[in-house]
C-alpha positions as CSV (number, residue, x, y, z in Angstrom):
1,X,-25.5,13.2,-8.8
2,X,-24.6,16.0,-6.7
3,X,-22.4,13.5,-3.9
4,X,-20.6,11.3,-7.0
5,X,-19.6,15.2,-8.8
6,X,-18.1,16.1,-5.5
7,X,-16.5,12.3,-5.3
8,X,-14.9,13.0,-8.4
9,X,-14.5,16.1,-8.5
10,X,-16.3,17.1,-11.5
11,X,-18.9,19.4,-12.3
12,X,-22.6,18.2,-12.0
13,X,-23.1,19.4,-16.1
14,X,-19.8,17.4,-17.0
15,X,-21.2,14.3,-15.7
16,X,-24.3,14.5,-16.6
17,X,-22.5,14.7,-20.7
18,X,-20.2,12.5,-20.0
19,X,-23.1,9.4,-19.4
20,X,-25.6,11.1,-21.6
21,X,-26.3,8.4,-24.3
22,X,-24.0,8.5,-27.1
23,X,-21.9,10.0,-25.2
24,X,-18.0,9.3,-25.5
25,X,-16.0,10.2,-22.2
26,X,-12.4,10.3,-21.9
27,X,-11.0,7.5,-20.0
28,X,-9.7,9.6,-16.9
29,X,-13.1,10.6,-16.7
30,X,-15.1,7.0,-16.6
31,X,-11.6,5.8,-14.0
32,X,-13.0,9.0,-11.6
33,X,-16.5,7.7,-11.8
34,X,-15.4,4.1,-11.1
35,X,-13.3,4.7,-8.0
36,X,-15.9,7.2,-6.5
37,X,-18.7,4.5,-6.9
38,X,-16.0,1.9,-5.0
39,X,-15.9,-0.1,-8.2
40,X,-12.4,-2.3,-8.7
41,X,-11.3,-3.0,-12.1
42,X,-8.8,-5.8,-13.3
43,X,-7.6,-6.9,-15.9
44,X,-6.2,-10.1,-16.8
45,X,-4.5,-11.1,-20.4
46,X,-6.4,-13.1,-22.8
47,X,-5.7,-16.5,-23.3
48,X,-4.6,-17.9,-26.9
């Protein structure tokens, strides 16, 4: 936890709220977390 707050640099106690369950973190916040694992994300529109 300690490496992935510096990675995003955010505080070990904000992370730890932000994925406590129930939890609702703001979208900046779950972006950091996803490029400091190395995670991609795409999207693509929805077909009709």
């Amino acid at each position: 936890m300690a490496k992935l707050a510096k990675d995003t640099g955010l505080g070990r106690e904000s992370l730890y709220k932000a994925l406590a369950p129930g939890a609702k973190p703001r979208y900046d916040t779950v972006l950091k977390l996803v490029r400091a694992l190395g995670v991609e994300l795409h999207a693509t529109p929805a077909h009709k």
